[in-house]
N, C-alpha and C positions, 0 to 999 in steps of 0.2 A: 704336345705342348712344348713350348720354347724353354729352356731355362735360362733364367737371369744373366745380365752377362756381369763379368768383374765392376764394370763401372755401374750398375744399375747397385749393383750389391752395397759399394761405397756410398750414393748417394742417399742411398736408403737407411745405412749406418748413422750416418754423419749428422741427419737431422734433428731423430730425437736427441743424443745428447748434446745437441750445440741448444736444443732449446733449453735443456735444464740448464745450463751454462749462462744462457740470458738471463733466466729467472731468480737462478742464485745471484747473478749480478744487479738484479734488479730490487730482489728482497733482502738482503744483507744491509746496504745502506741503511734501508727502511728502518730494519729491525734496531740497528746499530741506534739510530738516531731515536728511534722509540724509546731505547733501552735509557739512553743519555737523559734524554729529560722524566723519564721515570723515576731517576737518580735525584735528577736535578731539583725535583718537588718533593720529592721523600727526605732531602737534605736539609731543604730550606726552611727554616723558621720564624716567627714574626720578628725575633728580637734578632737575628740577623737582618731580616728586609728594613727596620727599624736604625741598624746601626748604617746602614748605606744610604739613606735618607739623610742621615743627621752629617754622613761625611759628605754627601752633595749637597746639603744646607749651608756648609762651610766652606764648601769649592762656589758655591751662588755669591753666596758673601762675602767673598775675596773680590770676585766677580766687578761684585759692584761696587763695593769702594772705592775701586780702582778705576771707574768711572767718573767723568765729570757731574756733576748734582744734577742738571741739568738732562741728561744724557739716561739718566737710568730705569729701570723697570718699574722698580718698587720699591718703596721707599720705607720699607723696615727695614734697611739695613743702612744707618744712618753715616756711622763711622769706624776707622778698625777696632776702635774697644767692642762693638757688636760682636764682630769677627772672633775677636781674643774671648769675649764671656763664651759665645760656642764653644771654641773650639775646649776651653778650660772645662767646660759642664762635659763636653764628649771625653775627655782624659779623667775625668772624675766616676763620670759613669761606666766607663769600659775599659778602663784601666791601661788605655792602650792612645797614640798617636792616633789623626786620622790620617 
């Protein structure tokens, strides 16, 4: 029987750890990204989702005031005192700017 030569030896080397190379490059991201939003819902709470709500209810309503009457979506948002009670009810309730 023949023995292997140097370059058979190499090729033979080379493949399996170039696959595990792919696959860590392939499951890392994965995992990374899994990890992140496992984070992301463990973090999150309603009076959080609640408070980003109420500061794009006041980014809508800026929105649209600033629209011609004529021109706008909807029409609960009549004038900027609308705007201003939001935004006062959002600094009342969370103590904070939106």
């Amino acid at each position: 029987m023949a023995e292997p030569t140097d370059s058979e030896h190499a090729s033979s080397a080379r493949r399996p750890g170039s696959r595990r190379i792919v696959a860590w490059l392939i499951a890392l991201p994965v995992v990374f990204f899994a990890a992140l939003m496992l984070a992301g819902s463990l973090l999150s709470t309603p009076e959080g989702e609640q408070r980003w709500v109420d500061r794009e209810t006041i980014k809508i309503c800026r929105k649209e005031v600033s629209r011609p009457a004529d021109e706008r979506k909807t029409d609960r948002f009549a004038s900027v005192q609308d705007c201003d009670r939001l935004e006062f009810d959002f600094k009342a309730r969370y103590n904070e700017n939106p």
